[in-house]
C-alpha positions in Angstrom: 84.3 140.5 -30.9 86.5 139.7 -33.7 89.7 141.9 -34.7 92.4 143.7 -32.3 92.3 140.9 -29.6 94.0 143.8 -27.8 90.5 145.6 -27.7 88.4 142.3 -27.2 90.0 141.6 -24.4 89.0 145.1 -23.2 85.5 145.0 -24.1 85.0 141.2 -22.8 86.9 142.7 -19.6 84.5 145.6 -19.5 81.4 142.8 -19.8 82.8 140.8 -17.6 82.6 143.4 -15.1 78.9 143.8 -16.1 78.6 140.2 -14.9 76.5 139.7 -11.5 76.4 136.5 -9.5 74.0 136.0 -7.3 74.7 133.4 -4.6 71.8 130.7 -4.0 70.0 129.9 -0.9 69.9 126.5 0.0 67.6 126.7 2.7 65.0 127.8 0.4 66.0 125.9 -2.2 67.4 129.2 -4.6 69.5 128.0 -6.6 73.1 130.5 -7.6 71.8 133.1 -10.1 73.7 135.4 -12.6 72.8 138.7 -13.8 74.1 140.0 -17.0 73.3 143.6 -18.1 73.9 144.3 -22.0 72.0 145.9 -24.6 70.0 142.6 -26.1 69.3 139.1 -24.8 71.1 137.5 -27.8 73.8 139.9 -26.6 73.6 138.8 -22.8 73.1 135.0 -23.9 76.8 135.2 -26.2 78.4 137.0 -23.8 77.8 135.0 -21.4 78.5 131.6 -22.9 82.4 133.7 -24.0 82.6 134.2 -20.0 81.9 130.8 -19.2 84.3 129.4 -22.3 86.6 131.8 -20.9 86.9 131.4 -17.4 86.0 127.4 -18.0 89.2 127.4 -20.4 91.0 129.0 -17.9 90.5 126.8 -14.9 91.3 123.9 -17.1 94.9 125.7 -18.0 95.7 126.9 -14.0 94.5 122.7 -13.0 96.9 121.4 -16.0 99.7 123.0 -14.8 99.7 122.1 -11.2 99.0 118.3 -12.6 102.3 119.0 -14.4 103.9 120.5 -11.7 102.6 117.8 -9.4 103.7 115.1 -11.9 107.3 117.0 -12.4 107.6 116.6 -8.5 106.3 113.2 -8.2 108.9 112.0 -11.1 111.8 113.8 -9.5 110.7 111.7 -6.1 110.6 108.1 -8.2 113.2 108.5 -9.6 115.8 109.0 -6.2 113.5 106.6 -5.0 114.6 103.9 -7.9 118.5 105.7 -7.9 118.1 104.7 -3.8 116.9 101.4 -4.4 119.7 100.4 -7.0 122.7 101.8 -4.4 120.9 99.7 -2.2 120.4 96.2 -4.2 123.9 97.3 -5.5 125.6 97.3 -2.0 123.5 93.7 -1.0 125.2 92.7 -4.4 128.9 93.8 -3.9 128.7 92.5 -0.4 127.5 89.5 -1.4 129.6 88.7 -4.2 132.8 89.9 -1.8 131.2 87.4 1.0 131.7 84.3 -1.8 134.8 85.3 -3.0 136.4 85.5 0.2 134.8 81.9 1.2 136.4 80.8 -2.2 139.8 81.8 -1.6 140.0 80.5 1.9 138.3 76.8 0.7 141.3 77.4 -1.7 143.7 77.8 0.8 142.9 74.5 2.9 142.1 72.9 -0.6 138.4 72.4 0.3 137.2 70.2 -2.7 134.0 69.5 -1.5 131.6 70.5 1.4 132.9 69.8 4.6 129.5 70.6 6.6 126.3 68.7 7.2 124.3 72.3 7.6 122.2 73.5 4.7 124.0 76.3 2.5 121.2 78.5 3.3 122.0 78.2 7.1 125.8 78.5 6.8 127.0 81.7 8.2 129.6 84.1 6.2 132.1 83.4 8.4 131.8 79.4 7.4 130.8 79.3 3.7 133.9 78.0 3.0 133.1 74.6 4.2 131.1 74.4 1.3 134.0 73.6 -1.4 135.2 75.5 -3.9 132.9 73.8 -6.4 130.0 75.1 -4.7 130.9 78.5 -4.1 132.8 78.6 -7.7 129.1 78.0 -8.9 127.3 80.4 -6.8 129.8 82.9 -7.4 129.0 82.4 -11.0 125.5 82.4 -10.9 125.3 85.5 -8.5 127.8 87.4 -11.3 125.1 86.2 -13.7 121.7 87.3 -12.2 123.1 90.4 -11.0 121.8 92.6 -8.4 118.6 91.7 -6.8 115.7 93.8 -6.9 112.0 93.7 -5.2 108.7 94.1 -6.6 109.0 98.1 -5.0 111.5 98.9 -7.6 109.7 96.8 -10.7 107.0 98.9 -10.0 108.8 102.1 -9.1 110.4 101.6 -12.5 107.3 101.1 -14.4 105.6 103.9 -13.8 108.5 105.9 -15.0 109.0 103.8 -17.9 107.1 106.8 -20.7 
């Protein structure tokens, strides 16, 4: 079956259709049988074997592509996932950074030079971050504009398995 692949595929076609399979029985332990009719064993034994590199080569293309296509899908998902995630840690950010830079100009205003409460920073509420001084927030302001955005381990991850 070498030549006009035209006329192979025809007469592996026309073989094919020579093909019997003969489903097993499991409750007398038959196992699944195929019947092949052609003029010689050696005939019946390559035809065969073409079938199953065939149909064998076949179901590994047809799986392939529905792994791509799941992949394509799966990718397309990650990555408004991470887009998400950044518009999110973004927002936290900008808010943030709008938070300290309000506090600043306020402890500006009354000439706050140093904190002016006996509460922890972490426990200070927006609305009274400027009793920290503007030393204080002048710092975290720039250390927030240095770190950035803050992301969580989601997002690393998220990230990683689109990095190629």
């Amino acid at each position: 079956m070498v030549g006009n692949s035209k006329a192979d595929a025809a007469l592996l076609d026309e073989m094919i259709n020579n093909i019997q399979f003969i489903p097993g029985d499991f409750t007398r332990a038959v196992n699944d049988s195929v019947k092949l009719i052609a003029e010689t064993a050696p005939d019946a034994n390559n035809l065969l074997r073409q079938y199953v590199a065939f149909a064998s080569q076949r179901a590994a293309s047809h799986l392939n592509d529905e792994l791509k296509g799941a992949w394509a899908a799966r990718t397309i998902q990650m990555k408004a996932q991470v887009k998400r995630q950044e518009e999110v840690a973004k927002a936290i950010y900008d808010r943030r950074m709008n938070s300290i830079e309000q506090a600043l100009k306020i402890a500006e205003q009354h000439n706050i030079s140093r904190s002016a409460t006996d509460v922890p920073a972490e426990e200070l509420p927006d609305s009274e971050m400027f009793l920290l001084g503007r030393p204080m927030l002048q710092a975290r302001l720039e250390n927030l504009q240095a770190v950035g955005p803050a992301f969580d381990l989601d997002y690393d991850q998220n990230r990683a398995m689109l990095t190629p």
